[in-house]
C-alpha positions, -999 to 999 in steps of 0.1 A, spaced: 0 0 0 15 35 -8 10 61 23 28 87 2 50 94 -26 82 77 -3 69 55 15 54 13 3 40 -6 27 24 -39 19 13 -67 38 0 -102 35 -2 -142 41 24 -159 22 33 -197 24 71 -200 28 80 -205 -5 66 -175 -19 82 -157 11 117 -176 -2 109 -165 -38 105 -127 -21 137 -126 -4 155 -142 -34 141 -115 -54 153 -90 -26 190 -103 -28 195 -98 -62 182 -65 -61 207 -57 -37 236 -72 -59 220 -51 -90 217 -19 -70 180 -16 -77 149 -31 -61 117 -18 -74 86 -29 -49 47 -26 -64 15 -38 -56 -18 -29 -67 -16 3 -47 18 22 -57 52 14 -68 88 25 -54 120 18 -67 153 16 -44 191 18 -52 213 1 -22 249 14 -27 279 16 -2 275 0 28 241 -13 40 227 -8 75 215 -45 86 191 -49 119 183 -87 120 159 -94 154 148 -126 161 117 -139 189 95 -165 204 71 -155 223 45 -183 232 34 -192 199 39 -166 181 72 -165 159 88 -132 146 118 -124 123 124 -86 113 149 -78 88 156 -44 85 180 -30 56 189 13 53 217 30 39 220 67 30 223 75 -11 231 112 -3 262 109 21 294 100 5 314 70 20 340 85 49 375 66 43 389 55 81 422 45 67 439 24 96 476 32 100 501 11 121 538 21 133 
């Protein structure tokens, strides 16, 4: 669902296998530097470059079962260089 011009949001049941085919999709966007996610509702289209941000979180509570992945970067600041030097 688009909220707004920068923002997608979808959500929906999904037996594993699609969800497999979803996040296969996801990881060659990432190697191609483009992901473009649409449903009926909007579109957006993403370019990872640099280095990514990654948040993986992981629970169990009772019996309900939760993994977040959570991937940012920043496409407007340029990569600092912390060159290491040793004497």
């Amino acid at each position: 669902m688009l909220e707004n011009k920068n923002r997608f949001r979808h959500q929906s049941l999904q037996d594993s296998e699609s969800i497999q085919e979803l996040l296969n999709s996801i990881a060659a966007g990432i190697k191609k530097g483009e992901i473009t996610f649409s449903d009926q509702d909007g579109e957006i289209r993403l370019e990872p470059k640099g280095l990514l941000d990654l948040k993986v979180t992981a629970s169990e509570e009772e019996s309900r079962h939760r993994l977040e992945l959570r991937i940012s970067w920043q496409s407007d600041q340029p990569l600092k260089s912390n060159s290491l030097s040793v004497k």
